[in-house]
DRENTI-695181 format. One record per residue (C-alpha): residue number from 1; residue in one letter; chain; x, z, y. Coordinates in nm, 4 decimals. Layout:
BEGIN
<NUM A A <X Z Y>>;
...
This chain:
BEGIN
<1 X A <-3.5786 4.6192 -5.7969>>;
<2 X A <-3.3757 4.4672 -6.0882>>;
<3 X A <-3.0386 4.2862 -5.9426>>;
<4 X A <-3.0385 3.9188 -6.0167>>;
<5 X A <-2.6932 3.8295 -6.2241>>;
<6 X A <-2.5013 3.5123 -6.1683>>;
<7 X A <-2.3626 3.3547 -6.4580>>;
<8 X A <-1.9530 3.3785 -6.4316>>;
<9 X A <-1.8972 3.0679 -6.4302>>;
<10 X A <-2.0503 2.9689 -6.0682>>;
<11 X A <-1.8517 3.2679 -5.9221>>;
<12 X A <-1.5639 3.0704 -6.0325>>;
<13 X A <-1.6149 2.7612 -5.8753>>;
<14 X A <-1.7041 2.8960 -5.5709>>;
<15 X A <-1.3653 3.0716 -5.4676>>;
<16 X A <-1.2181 2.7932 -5.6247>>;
<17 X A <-1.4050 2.5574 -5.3421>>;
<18 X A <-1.3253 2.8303 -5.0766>>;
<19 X A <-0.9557 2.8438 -5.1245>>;
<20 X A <-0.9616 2.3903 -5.1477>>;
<21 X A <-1.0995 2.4491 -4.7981>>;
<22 X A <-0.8268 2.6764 -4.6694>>;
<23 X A <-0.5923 2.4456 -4.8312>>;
<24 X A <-0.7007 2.1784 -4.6527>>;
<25 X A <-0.6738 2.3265 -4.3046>>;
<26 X A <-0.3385 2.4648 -4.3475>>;
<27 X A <-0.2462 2.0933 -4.4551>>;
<28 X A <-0.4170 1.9442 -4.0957>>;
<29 X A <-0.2235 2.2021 -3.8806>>;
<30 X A <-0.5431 2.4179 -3.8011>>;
<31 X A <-0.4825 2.8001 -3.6806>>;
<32 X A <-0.6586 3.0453 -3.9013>>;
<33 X A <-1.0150 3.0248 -3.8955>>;
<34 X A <-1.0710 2.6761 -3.9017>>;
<35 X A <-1.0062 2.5673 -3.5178>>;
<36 X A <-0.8585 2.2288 -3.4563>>;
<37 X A <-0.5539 2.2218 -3.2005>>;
<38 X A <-0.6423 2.2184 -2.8409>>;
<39 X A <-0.6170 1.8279 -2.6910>>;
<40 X A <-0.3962 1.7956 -2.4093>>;
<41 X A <-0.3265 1.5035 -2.1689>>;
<42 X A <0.0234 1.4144 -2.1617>>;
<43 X A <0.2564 1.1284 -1.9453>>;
<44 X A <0.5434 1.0406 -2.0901>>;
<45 X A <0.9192 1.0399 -1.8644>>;
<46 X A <1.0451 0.7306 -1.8262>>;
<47 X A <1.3267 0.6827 -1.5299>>;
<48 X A <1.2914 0.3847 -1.2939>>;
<49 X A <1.3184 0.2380 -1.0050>>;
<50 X A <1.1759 0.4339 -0.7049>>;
<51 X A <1.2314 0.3693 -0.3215>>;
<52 X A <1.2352 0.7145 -0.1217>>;
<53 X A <0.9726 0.6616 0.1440>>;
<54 X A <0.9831 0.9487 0.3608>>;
<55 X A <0.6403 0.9944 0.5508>>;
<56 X A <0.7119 1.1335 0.9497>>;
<57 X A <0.4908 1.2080 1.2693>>;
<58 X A <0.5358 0.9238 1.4967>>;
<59 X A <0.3723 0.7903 1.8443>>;
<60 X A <0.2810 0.4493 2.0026>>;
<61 X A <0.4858 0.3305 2.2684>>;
<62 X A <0.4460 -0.0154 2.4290>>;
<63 X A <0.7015 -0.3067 2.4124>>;
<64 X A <0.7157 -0.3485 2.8104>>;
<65 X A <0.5806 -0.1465 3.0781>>;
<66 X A <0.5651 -0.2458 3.4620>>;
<67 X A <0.4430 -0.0215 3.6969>>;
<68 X A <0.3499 -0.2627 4.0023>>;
<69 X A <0.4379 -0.1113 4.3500>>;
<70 X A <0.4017 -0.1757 4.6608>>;
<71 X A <0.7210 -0.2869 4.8174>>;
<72 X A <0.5994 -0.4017 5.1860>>;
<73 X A <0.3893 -0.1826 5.4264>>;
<74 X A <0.0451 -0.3036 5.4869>>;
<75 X A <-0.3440 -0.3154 5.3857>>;
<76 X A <-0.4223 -0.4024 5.0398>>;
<77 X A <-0.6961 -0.7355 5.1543>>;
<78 X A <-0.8043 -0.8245 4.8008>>;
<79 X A <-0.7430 -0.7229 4.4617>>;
<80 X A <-0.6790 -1.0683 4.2110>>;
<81 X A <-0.7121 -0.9495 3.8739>>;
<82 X A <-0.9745 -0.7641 3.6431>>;
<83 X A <-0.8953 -0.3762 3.4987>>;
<84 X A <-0.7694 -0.4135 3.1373>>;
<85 X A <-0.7377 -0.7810 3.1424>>;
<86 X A <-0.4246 -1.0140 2.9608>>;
<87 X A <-0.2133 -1.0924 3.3226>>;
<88 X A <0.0713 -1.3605 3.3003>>;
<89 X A <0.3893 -1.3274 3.4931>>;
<90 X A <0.3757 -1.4445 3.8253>>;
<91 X A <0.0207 -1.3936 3.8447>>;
<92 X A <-0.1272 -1.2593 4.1844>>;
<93 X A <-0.2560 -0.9191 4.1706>>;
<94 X A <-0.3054 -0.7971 4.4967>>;
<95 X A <-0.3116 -0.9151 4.8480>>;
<96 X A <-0.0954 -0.6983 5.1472>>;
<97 X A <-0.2306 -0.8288 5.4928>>;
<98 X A <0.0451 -1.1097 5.5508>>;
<99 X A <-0.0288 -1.1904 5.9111>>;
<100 X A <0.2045 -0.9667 6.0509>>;
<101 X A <0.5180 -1.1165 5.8132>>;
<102 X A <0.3666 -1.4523 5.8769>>;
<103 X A <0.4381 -1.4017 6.2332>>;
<104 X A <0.7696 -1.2194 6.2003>>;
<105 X A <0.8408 -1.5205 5.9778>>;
<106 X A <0.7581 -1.8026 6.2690>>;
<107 X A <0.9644 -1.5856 6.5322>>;
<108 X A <1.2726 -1.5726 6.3135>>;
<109 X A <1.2319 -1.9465 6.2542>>;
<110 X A <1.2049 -2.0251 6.6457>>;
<111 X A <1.5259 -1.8082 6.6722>>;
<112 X A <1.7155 -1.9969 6.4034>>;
<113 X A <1.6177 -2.3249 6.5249>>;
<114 X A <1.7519 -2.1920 6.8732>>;
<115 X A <2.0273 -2.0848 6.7483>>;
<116 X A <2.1044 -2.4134 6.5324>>;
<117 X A <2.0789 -2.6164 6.8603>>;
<118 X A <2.3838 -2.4128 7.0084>>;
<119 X A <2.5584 -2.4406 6.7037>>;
<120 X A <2.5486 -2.8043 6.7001>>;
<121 X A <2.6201 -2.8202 7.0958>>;
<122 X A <2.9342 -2.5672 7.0609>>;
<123 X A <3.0393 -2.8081 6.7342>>;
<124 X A <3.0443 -3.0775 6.9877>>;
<125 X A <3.2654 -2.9252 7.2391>>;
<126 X A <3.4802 -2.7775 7.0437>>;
<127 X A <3.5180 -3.1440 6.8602>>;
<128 X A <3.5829 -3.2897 7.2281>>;
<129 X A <3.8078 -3.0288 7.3136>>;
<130 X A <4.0252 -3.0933 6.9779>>;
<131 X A <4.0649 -3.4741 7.1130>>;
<132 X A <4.1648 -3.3988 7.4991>>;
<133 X A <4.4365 -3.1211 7.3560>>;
<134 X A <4.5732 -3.4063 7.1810>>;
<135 X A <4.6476 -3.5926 7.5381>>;
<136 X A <4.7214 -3.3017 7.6889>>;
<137 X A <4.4380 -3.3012 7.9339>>;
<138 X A <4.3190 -2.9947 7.8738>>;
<139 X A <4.5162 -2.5997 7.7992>>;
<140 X A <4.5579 -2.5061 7.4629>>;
<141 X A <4.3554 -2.1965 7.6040>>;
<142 X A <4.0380 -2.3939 7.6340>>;
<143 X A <4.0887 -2.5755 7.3264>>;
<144 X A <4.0872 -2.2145 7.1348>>;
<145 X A <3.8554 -2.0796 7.3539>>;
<146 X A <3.6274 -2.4347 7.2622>>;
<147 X A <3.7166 -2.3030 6.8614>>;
<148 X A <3.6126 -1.9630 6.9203>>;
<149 X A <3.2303 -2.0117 7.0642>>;
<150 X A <3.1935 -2.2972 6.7766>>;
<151 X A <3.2617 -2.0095 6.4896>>;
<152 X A <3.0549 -1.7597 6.7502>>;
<153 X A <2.7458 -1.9916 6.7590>>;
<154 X A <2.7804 -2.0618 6.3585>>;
<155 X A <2.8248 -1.6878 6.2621>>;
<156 X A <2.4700 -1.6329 6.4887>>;
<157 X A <2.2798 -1.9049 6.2791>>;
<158 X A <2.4029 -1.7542 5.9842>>;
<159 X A <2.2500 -1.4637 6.0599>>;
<160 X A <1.9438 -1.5871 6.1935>>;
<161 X A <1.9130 -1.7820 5.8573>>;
<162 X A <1.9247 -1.4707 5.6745>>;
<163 X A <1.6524 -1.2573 5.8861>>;
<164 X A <1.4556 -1.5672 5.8572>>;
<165 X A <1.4549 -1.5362 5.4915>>;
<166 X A <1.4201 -1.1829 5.5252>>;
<167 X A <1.0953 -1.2100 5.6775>>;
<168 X A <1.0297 -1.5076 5.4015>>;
<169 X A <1.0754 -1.2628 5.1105>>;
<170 X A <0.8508 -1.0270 5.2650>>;
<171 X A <0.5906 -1.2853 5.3416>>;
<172 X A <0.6287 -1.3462 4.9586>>;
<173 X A <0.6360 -0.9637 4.8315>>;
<174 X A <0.2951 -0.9377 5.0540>>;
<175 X A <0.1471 -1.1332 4.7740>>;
<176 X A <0.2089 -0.8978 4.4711>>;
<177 X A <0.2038 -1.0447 4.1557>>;
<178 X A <0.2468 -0.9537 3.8062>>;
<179 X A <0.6194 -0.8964 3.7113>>;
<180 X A <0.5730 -0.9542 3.3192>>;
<181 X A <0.2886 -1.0808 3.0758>>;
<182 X A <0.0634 -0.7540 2.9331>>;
<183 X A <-0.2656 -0.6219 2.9939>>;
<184 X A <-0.3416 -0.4742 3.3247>>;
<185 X A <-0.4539 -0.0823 3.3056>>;
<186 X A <-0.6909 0.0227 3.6401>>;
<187 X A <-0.6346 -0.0313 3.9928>>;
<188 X A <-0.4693 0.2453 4.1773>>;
<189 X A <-0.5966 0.1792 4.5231>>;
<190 X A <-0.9320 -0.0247 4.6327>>;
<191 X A <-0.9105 -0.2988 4.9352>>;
<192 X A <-0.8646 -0.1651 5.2694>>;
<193 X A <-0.5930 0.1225 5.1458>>;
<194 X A <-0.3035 0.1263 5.3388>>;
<195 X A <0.0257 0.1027 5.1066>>;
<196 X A <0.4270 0.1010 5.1388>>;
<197 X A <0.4289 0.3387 5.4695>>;
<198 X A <0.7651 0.5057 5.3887>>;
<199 X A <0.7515 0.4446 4.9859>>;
<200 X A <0.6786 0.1718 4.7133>>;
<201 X A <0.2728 0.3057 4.6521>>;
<202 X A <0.1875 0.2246 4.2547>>;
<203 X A <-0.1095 -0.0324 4.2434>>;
<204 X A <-0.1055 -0.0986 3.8658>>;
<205 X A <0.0545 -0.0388 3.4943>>;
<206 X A <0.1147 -0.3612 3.3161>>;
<207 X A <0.1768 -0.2877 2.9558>>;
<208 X A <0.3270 -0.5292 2.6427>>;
<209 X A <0.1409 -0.4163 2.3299>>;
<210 X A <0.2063 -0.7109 2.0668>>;
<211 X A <0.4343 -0.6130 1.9322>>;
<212 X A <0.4836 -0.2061 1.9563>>;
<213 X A <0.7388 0.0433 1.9787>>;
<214 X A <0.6722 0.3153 1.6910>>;
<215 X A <0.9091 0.6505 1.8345>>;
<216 X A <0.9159 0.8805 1.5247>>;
<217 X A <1.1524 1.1794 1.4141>>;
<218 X A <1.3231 1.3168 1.1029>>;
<219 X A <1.4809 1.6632 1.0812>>;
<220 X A <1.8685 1.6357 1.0976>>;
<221 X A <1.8446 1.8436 0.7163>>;
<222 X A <1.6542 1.5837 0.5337>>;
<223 X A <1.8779 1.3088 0.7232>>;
<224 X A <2.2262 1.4546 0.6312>>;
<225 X A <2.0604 1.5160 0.2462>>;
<226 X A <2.0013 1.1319 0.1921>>;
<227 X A <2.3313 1.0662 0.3270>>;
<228 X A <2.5147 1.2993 0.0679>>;
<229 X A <2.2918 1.1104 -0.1562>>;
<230 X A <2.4011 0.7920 -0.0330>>;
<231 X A <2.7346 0.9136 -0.0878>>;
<232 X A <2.7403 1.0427 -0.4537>>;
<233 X A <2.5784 0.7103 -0.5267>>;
<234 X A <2.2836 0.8548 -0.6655>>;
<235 X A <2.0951 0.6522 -0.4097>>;
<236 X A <2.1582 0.3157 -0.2956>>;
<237 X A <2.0616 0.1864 0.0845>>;
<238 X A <1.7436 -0.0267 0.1171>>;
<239 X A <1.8305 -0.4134 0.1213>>;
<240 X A <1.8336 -0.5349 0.5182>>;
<241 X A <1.5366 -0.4114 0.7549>>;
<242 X A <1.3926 -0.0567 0.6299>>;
<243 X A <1.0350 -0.1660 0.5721>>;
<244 X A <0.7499 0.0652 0.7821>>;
<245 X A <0.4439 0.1634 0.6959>>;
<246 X A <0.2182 0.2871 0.9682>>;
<247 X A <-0.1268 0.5488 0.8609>>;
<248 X A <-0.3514 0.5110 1.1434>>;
<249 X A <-0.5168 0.8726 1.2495>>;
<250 X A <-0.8047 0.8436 1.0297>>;
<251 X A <-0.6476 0.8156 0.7638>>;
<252 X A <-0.6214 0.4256 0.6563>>;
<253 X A <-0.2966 0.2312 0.6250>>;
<254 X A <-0.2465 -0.0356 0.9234>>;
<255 X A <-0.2392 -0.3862 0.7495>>;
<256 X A <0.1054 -0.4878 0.9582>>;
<257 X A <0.4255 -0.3517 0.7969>>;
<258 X A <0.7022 -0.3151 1.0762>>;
<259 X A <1.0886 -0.2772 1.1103>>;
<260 X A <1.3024 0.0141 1.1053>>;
<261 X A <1.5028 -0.0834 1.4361>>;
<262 X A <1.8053 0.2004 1.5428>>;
<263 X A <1.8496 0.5841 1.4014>>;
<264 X A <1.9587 0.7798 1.7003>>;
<265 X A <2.3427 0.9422 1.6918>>;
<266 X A <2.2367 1.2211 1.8244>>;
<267 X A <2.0384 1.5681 1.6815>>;
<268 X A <1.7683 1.6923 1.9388>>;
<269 X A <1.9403 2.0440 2.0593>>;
<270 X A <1.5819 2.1855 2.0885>>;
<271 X A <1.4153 2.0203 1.7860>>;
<272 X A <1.6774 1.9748 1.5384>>;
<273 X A <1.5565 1.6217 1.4895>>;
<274 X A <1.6923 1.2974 1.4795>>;
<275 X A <1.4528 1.0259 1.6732>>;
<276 X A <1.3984 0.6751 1.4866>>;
<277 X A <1.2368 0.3742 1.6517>>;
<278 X A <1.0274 0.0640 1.4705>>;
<279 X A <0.8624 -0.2527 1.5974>>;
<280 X A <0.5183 -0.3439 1.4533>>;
<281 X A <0.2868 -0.6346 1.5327>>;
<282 X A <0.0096 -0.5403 1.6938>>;
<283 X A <-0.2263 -0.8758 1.7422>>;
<284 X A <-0.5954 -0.7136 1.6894>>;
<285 X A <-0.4599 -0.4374 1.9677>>;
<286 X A <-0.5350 -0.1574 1.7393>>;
<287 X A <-0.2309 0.0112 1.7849>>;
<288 X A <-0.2154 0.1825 2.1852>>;
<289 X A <0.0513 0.3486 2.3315>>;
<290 X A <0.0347 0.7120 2.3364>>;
<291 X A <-0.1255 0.6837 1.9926>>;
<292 X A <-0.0423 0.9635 1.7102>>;
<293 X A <0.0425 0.7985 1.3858>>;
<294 X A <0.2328 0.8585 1.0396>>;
<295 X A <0.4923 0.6480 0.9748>>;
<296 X A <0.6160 0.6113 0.6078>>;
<297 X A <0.9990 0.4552 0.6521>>;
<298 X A <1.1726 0.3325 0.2911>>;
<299 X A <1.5240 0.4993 0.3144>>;
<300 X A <1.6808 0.4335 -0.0061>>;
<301 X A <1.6248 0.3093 -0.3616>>;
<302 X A <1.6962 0.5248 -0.6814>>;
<303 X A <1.7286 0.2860 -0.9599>>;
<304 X A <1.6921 0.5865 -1.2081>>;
<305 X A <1.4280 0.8080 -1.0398>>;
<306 X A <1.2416 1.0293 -1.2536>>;
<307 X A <0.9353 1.1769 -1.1349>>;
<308 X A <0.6448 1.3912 -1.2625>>;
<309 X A <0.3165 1.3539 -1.1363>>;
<310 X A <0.1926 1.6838 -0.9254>>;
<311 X A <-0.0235 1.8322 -1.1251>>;
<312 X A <0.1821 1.8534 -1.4091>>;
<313 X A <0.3937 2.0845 -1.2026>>;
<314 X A <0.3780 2.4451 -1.1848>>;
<315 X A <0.5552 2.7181 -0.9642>>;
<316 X A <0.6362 3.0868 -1.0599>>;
<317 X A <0.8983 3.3456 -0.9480>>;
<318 X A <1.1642 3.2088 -1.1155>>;
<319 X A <1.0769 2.8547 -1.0015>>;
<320 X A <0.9447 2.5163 -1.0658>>;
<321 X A <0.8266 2.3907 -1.4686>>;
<322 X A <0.6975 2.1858 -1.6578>>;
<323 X A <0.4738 2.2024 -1.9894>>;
<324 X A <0.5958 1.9745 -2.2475>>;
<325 X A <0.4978 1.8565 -2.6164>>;
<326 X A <0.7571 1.9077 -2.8523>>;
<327 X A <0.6485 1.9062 -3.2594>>;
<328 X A <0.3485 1.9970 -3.1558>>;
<329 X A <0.3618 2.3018 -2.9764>>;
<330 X A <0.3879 2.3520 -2.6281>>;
<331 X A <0.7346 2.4339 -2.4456>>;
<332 X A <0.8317 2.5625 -2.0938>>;
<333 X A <1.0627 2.3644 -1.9258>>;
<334 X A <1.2444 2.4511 -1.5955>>;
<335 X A <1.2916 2.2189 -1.3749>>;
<336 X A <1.4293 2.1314 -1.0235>>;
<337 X A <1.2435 1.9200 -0.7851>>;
<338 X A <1.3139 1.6885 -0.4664>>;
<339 X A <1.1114 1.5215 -0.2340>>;
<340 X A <0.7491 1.4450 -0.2842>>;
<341 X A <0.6661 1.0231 -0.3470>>;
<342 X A <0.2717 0.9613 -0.3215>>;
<343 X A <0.1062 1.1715 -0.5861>>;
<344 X A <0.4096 1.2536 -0.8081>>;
<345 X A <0.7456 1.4768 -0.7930>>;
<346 X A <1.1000 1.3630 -0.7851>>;
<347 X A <1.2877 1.5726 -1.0641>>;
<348 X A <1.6478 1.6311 -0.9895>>;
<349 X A <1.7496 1.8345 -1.2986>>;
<350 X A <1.5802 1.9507 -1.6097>>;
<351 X A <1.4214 1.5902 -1.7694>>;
<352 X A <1.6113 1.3097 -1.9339>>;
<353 X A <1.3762 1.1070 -1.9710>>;
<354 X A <1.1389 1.1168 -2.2768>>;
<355 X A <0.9462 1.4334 -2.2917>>;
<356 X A <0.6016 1.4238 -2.3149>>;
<357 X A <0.5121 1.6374 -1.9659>>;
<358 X A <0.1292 1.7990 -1.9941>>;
<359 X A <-0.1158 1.7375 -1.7121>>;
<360 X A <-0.4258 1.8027 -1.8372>>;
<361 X A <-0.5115 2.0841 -2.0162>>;
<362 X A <-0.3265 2.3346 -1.9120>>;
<363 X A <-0.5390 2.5787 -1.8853>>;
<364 X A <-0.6219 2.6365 -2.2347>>;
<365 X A <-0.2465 2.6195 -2.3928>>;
<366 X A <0.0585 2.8765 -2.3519>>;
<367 X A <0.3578 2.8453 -2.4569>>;
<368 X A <0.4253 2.8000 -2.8462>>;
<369 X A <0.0735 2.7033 -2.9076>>;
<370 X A <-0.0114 2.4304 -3.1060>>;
<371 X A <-0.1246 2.1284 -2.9574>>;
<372 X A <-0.2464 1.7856 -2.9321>>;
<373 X A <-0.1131 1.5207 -2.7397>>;
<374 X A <-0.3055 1.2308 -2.6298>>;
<375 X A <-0.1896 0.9924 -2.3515>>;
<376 X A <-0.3596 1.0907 -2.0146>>;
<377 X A <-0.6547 0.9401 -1.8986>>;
<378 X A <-0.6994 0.7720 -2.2640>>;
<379 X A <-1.0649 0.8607 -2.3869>>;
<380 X A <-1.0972 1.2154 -2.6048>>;
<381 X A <-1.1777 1.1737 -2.9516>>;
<382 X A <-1.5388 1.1941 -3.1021>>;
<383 X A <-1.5534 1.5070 -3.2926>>;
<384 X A <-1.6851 1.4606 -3.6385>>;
<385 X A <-2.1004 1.5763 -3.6583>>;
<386 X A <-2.1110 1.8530 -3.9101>>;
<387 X A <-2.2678 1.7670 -4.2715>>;
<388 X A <-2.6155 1.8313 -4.3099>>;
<389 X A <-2.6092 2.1708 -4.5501>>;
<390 X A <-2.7123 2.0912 -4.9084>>;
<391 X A <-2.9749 2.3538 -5.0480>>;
C-alpha cells in the first residue's frame, strides 16, 4: 500500500494546538495529564463563645419521701386511700382498731376528773387552813401539812392530765394519715393484719415527684481540670444557676431545664467522683425516682473557644491533626484537643483561628496535594459536558 502524505503545514498546526492545550492546564493549576484538583469540603476557624456542658450519668430521686408506719399496736380495720393515687397531708390512710385506746382514753378521763375533784377539795382546806393559822386556832403543823396534800393532789392531776392525753394521742395515731402531700405507692399490709406488736410495721411510701431530685457524678479529674481553668482565666463561671439539661433513656431531651443545686466537698474514696445534685420540674410525672438519666450541666463559658467539628479530626501515633487548605495544597496540622461539645472538638493548641480545616474529602487528598476548597455542605460544582468531537 502507498502511505498517504500530509501536507507540512497541518503537522504544524497541530502541535502547535497540542502544546496551547498544555499551556492552558498548567495556567488552571491542573496536575499533568489534564486532571482538575480534587474538591474538598472545608469549615473555616473562627473562635467564639462556647459554654462547656459536660454530659454525666445521673438518677431520679424524689423531692420527699415518707414511709408511713405503724406507730400503735393493733388491726389494720380499713385501708382509706387508692395505690398510686395524689394523697394530701393529713389525709387518712389507714384505720388501727381504736376501741381499745378509746377505752383507755375514757378510763384516764374518769381518773383525771377524780383526781381534779381532790384537787379542788385539798385547795379548799389548805385555803381554810391558811385563814385559822392566822388566829392561831390551828398548829403551824396542820397548816403545812394542809399545804403539802394541796401540791400532793395537784402533782396527781397533773399526771393524770398527761396519761389522759397519752391515751388521746394514741387514739389519734390509730387513725394514720398521710404525713406529707405525694402520690401513694402500694399498700404493705391488707385489712385484718395485725401491726405495731413490738415495732413501727411500714404500711405505705408517700413520694414528692414535682419537682425532682437529679443525683449525678463527675470524676474528681475533670472537676479539678475546670477549676485550673477557672483559675488561669481561660474560662469564666456560668452566670447564677448552672442550667441542666436532662436526656431521658431513650434518647430524647426532657422539655424542663433544671438547676444545678450543691457540688459535694467531698471525692468518693471508692469512686473517685464528686456527687452533684439538680432540681427539675416534673408536672407530666415523666421523670420517676430510681430513673437512669444523662444529665448535661453548663460549667463554664469560654468566650474564645475554638472548636473543630469531629470528623475533621484525625488520630495517629504521634497524636491528634488536622487537614488544612493553605495555597492550595493540603497541610498537616498537629493539634491538641479538650473536651468533646455536641458534634465538634475543643482545640487547646495548634489553631488560631482562620485556617480552612478539611472535613470532607479526605480520603482522596494527602498531604501537599493540590486541592480545592469549597465551603462544606455548599453544593459541588457542575462539571463542564465535554464538546461534541468535530470530524
Amino acid at each position: 500500500m502507498r502511505a498517504i502524505a500530509f501536507p507540512l503545514s497541518l503537522t504544524l498546526l497541530a502541535t502547535a494546538l497540542l502544546a496551547g492545550c498544555g499551556d492552558k492546564d498548567a495556567a488552571a493549576g491542573a496536575p499533568p495529564g489534564g486532571m482538575p484538583p480534587a474538591e474538598v469540603g472545608v469549615v473555616t476557624i473562627t473562635p467564639g463563645r462556647l459554654t462547656l456542658t459536660s454530659e454525666l450519668p445521673g438518677r431520679i430521686e424524689a423531692l420527699r419521701t415518707a414511709e408511713v408506719r405503724a406507730r400503735v399496736a393493733g388491726t389494720i380495720f380499713e385501708r382509706r386511700f387508692r395505690e398510686g393515687s395524689d394523697v394530701k397531708k393529713g389525709d387518712p390512710l389507714f384505720q388501727i382498731d381504736p376501741r381499745p385506746y378509746q377505752a383507755q382514753l375514757d378510763n384516764a378521763r374518769a381518773e383525771l376528773a377524780r383526781l381534779e375533784a381532790l384537787r379542788v377539795e385539798k385547795q379548799q382546806l389548805a385555803t381554810r387552813a391558811k385563814t385559822l393559822v392566822a388566829k392561831q386556832m390551828i398548829s403551824q403543823q396542820d397548816f403545812e401539812s394542809a399545804i403539802a396534800a394541796e401540791r400532793a393532789a395537784e402533782a396527781e392531776a397533773a399526771a393524770a392530765r398527761a396519761n389522759a392525753d397519752l391515751y388521746r394521742m394514741n387514739l389519734e395515731l390509730a387513725n394514720v394519715r398521710a404525713p406529707i402531700d405525694g402520690r401513694a405507692g402500694r399498700a404493705l399490709v391488707t385489712e385484718g393484719a395485725l401491726v405495731g406488736q413490738g415495732e413501727a410495721t411500714p404500711l405505705v411510701t408517700i413520694r414528692q415527684i414535682d419537682p425532682v431530685y437529679v443525683n449525678f457524678t463527675q470524676s474528681g479529674a475533670e472537676l479539678l481540670r475546670l477549676r485550673r481553668a477557672l483559675a488561669a482565666g481561660s474560662v469564666q463561671a456560668v452566670d447564677g444557676a448552672a442550667q441542666v439539661e436532662v436526656v431521658l433513656e431513650d434518647g430524647s431531651v426532657y422539655p424542663h431545664t433544671g438547676k444545678l443545686l450543691f457540688s459535694d466537698m467531698a471525692v468518693d474514696a471508692s469512686t473517685g467522683s464528686v456527687a452533684l445534685r439538680a432540681s427539675i420540674a416534673n408536672p407530666d410525672d415523666l421523670l420517676l425516682p430510681g430513673m437512669f438519666v444523662r444529665v448535661r450541666v453548663q460549667q463554664a463559658v469560654n468566650e474564645a473557644a475554638i472548636t473543630v467539628p469531629q470528623r475533621g479530626l484525625q488520630r495517629g501515633p504521634q497524636g491528634a491533626f488536622v487537614m488544612l487548605v493553605k495555597d492550595g495544597k493540603v497541610e498537616m496540622q498537629p493539634v491538641e484537643t479538650g473536651a468533646a461539645q455536641g458534634d465538634a472538638w475543643i482545640v487547646t493548641s495548634g489553631l488560631k483561628g482562620g485556617e480552612q480545616v478539611i472535613v470532607e474529602g479526605l480520603q482522596k487528598i494527602g498531604p501537599g496535594a493540590p486541592v480545592k476548597a469549597v465551603p462544606f455542605g455548599a453544593a459541588p460544582a457542575a462539571s463542564a459536558a465535554p464538546a461534541p468531537a468535530k470530524p
